[in-house]
N, C-alpha and C positions, 0 to 999 in steps of 0.2 A: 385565524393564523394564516401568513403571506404563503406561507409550506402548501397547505391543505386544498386552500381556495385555488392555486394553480394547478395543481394535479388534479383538483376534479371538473376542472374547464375543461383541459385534454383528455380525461379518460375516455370519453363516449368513440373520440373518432382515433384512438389509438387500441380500443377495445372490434373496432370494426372491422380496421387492419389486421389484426391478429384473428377475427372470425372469419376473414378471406380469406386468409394464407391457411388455414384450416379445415375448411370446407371445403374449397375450389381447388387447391394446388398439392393436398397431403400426397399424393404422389412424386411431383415432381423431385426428380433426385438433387442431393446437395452437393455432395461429395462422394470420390472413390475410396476407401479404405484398404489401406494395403499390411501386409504382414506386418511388413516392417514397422507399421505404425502402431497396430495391435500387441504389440511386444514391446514395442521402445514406448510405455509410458501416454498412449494416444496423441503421440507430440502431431500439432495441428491440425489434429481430424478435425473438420465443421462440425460442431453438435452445439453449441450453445448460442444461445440468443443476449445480445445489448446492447443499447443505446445511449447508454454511458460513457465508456469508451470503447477505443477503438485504434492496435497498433498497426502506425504506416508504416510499412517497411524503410521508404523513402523519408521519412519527417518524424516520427516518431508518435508518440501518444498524443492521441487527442481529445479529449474532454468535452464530448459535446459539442463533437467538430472541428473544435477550435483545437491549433497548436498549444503548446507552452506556451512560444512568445506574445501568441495573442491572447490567451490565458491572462499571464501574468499583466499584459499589457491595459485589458479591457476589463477588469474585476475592481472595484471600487478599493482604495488603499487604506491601510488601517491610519488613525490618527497618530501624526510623529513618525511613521514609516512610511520607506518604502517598500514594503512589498505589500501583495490583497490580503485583504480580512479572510480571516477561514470561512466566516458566514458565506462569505460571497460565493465560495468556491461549492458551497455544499447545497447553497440557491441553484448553483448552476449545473449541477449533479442530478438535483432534485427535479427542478424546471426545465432544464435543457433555455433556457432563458440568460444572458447577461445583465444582474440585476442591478439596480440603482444604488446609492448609497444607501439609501433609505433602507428599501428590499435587505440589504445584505446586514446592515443592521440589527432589524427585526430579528434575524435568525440568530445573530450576537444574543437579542435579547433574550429570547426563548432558551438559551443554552446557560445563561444566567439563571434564569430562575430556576432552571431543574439540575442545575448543579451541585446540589448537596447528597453527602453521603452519610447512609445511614450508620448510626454507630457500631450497629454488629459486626459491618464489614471493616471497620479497623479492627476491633477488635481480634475478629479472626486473623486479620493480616497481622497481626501484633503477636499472634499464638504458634506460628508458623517459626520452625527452626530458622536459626540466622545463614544457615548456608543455602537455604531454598533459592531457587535459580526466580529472578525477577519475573521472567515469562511465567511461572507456575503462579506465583505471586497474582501477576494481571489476570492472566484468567480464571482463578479461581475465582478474584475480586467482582470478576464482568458475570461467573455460574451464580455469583453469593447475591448479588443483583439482582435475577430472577422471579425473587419474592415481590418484587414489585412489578411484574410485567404485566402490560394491561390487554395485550393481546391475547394473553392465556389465560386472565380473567375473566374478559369477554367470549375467550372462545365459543363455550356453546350455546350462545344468546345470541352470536353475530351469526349475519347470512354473509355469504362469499366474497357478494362484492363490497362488504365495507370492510373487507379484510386487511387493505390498505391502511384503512384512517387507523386501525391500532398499532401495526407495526409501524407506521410512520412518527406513533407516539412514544412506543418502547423506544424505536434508530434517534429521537430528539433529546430521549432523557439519555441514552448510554452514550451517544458521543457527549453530550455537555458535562457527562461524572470524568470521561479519560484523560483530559489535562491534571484534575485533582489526585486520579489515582496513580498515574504512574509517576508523578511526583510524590506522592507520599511515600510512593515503594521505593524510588530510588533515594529520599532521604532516610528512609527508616535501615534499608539494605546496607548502604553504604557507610552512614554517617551513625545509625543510632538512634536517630530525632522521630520519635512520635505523636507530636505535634499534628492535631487534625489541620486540612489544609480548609481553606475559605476561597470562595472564589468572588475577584472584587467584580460587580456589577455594573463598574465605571469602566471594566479594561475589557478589551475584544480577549477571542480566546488564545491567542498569541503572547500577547503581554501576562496575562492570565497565569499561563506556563511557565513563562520566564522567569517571572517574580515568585512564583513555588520554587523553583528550581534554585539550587544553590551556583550560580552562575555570577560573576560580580558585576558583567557588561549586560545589563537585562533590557537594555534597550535596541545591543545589537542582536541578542539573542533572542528577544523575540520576535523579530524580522527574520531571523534564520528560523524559526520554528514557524513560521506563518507559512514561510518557504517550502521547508521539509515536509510540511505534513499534506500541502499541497500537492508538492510532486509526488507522493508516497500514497496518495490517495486513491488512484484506481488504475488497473492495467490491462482493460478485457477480465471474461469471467474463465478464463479458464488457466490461470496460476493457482497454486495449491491453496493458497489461502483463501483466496477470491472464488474458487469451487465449493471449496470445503463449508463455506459460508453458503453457496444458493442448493448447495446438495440438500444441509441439515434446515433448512428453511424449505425446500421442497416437502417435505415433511410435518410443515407447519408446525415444527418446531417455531416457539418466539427467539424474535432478534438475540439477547443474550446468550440464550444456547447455542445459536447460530455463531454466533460470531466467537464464542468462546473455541466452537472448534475448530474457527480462523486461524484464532491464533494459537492451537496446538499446531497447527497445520504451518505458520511462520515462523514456529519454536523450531521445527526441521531444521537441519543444516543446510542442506539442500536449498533451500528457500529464502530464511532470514539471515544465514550466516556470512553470506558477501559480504558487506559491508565492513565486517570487522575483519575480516581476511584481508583485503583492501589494505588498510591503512594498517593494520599489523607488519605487511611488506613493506610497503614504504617505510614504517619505522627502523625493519631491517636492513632496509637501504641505508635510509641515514645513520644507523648508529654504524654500519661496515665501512664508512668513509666517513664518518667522523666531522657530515654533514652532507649539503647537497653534492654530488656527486657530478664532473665533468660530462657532458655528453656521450665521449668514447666510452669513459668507466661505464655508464650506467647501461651502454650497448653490450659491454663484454658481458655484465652481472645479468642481463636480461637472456640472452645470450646460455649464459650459464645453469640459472633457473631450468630452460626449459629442455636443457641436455642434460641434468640430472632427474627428469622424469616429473617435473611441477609446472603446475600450471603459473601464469603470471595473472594473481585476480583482478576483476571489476574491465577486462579486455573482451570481447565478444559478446552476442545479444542472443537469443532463439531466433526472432524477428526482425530485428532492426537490421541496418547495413549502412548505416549511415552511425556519426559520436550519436549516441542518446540526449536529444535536448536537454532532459531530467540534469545529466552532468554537467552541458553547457547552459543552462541555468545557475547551475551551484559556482561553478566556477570562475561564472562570472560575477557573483554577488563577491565571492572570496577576491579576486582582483582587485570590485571596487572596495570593499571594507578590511584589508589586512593583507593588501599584494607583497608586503616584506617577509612575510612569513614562512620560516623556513620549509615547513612541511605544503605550502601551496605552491611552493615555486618548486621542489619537487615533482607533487604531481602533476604539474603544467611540464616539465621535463619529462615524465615518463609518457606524456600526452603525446608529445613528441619520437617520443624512442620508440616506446612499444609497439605500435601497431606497425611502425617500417618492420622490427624485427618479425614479429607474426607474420606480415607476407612473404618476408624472404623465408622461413621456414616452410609457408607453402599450405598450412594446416587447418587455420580457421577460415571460416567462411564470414566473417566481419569481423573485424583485428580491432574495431572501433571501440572507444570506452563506453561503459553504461553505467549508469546511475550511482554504482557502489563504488566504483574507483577515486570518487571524491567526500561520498558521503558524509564518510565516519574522521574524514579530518578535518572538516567544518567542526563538526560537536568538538572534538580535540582540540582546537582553536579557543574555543569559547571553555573550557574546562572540563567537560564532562567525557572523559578518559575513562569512563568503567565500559571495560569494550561491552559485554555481558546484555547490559542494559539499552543497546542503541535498538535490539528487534524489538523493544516496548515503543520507544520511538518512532518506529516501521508501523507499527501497531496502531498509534493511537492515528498518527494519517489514513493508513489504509481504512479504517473502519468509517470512514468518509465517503467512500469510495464504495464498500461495499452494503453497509445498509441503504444506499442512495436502491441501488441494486435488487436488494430486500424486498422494499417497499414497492417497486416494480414489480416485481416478481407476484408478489401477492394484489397489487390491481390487475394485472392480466391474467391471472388467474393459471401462472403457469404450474403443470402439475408435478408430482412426486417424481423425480429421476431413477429411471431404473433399465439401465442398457442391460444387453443381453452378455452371458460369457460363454466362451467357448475352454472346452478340452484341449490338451494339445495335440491330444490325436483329431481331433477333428480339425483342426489345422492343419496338421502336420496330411490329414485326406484333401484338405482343399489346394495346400501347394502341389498334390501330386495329381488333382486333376487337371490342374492348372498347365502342369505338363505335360501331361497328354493331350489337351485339346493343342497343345504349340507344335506338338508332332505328327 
């Protein structure tokens, strides 16, 4: 397998690298840690290690280096679209490599064969109350999985270092089941239909999706799902889901537990819930004028919003400071496949508005759009209006992203996470020595 054979060319001298920085430099400091940051959520203390990605402040996420547009630009394209095959994206995850058509194929192929699900796992999902939230749905689907992980079957037969070759078997078989599954869940959720789904062996995993899905343009939708799952695919390891994932693998925990408590972890408001906030506003927009809205209007309404004490979603980054390319991606595919559309011309209007008004109010420190501000009106476009269901979405890309991560994590042999915690009086002793040495 094309997967296998390249990661174990690179492990020897990326295993060496990581025995230097370990021996030779355990000292040397990384970072300052300050109260503020031990309080507020450890928002960007240094602690985590990848080479997966990697957010620029200036340019945005990079994948293996590579921008979006080189991303998107340099990944082998699926047949009949234009956007890249997901294989490609998840070679290049996997390898740090730009694969060939051939390369990105292969891993099409492999996601083919291990695509099928087992019948218990409908069944249980068929057993489950009909108001069950789709998220609970997914990951139960990804825990109920389990039964067949090969990592925890081998566990203790394997030595350390071939730790890798089974989580990289478990990360092949659950991403190649999550186009089946979360389409069955959003047809069974929504519509009723319990119809086991099939995956055709003749279509990449985009087309794959599309045609499960009940969508009627499945040729432009699955070009926007090749997209989506793309850009959704990895952001640094240190977002809740993407933690939550190398925490419970730290642990040697297998892939499916791991990732199941990703996606509790994307279930958050906090975390998954943009996106439908997003395009919920702009709905409110357009239905309070009664369509797209003049420039001045949509200044006063923006205006308005954030005088009555609400935020304007999918506006500002943690990181970024520059539009998030992820948007300018999306937005541009929306331009070229549907520029009439009343909710695109919209958001290219509040693209506009918004972040003038953010500065002039003086309050954010990047007023620029990210990722979510367009997300959820692409799927809108295409049909798929169950706001509920777009974190499944989130889901099946990120997990791209982060078993790449996984399977890393377990060739370098990185160990159990387990920081230290403090009291708050003993805090509350370190700001007061802190004052006394300043006097």
């Amino acid at each position: 397998m094309i997967l296998h054979e390249k990661i174990a060319e690179q492990l020897p001298a990326w295993r060496e690298r990581m025995k230097a920085l370990a021996k030779e430099h355990a000292d040397v400091v990384v970072d300052h840690v300050t109260v503020g940051q031990v309080v507020g959520g450890m928002r960007d203390v240094k602690a985590l290690v990848t080479d997966i990605s990697y957010v620029d402040p200036a340019e945005g996420i990079r994948f293996r280096g590579m921008s979006i547009p080189e991303v998107l630009k340099a990944l082998p394209k699926a047949r009949g679209g234009k956007m890249p095959l997901v294989g490609g994206l998840y070679y290049l995850l996997m390898v740090g490599e730009v694969p060939t058509r051939e390369q990105a194929l292969e891993v099409e192929a492999e996601w083919a064969r291990r695509a099928e699900i087992p019948d218990y796992v409908y069944k249980m999902l068929k057993s489950m109350p009909k108001e069950t939230h789709p998220m609970t749905l997914f990951s139960q689907a990804v825990l109920a999985l389990q039964n067949s992980s090969v990592f925890a079957a081998k566990y203790h037969e394997m030595k350390k270092d071939v730790y890798w070759e089974a989580a990289l078997e478990d990360s092949l078989n659950l991403t190649a089941k999550l186009p089946l599954l979360a389409a069955f869940i959003y047809r069974m959720k929504y519509f009723g239909e319990t119809k086991k789904m099939k995956y055709n062996p003749r279509q990449d995993y985009g087309m794959n999706f599309a045609r499960m899905m009940k969508v009627e343009d499945k040729k432009g939708y699955a070009d926007l799902a090749r997209l989506y799952f793309i850009l959704h695919s990895d952001h640094e390891s240190g977002n809740a889901s993407a933690h939550a994932m190398h925490l419970t693998g730290s642990t040697l925990s297998d892939a499916y537990y791991a990732f199941s408590a990703a996606l509790n972890a994307l279930a958050g408001p906090l975390h998954g819930l943009a996106n439908q906030e997003c395009l919920a506003w702009l709905l409110d927009v357009y239905k309070k004028f009664g369509g797209v809205p003049s420039r001045d209007d949509l200044y006063k309404y923006a205006w308005d919003t954030l005088n009555s004490g609400h935020v304007i979603p999918g506006y500002g980054h943690a990181v970024l400071r520059v539009p998030d390319p992820r948007f300018t991606a999306q937005m541009e595919f929306a331009k070229k496949n549907f520029p009439q559309d009343d909710l695109v011309r919209l958001a290219d209007l509040v693209f506009e508005v918004v972040p003038q008004v953010l500065r002039e109010q003086g309050k954010a420190k990047n007023p620029a759009p990210n990722v979510d501000a367009i997300s959820g009106t692409l799927q809108y476009y295409y049909g798929v209006r169950e706001f509920d269901f777009y974190t499944v979405l989130f889901g099946v890309g990120r997990a791209l992203g982060v078993t790449a991560n996984y399977v890393w994590a377990r060739a370098l042999g990185w160990p159990i996470e387990r920081p230290k915690s403090l009291t708050t009086k003993m805090l509350e002793d370190i700001v007061a020595k802190a004052k006394q040495a300043v006097n």
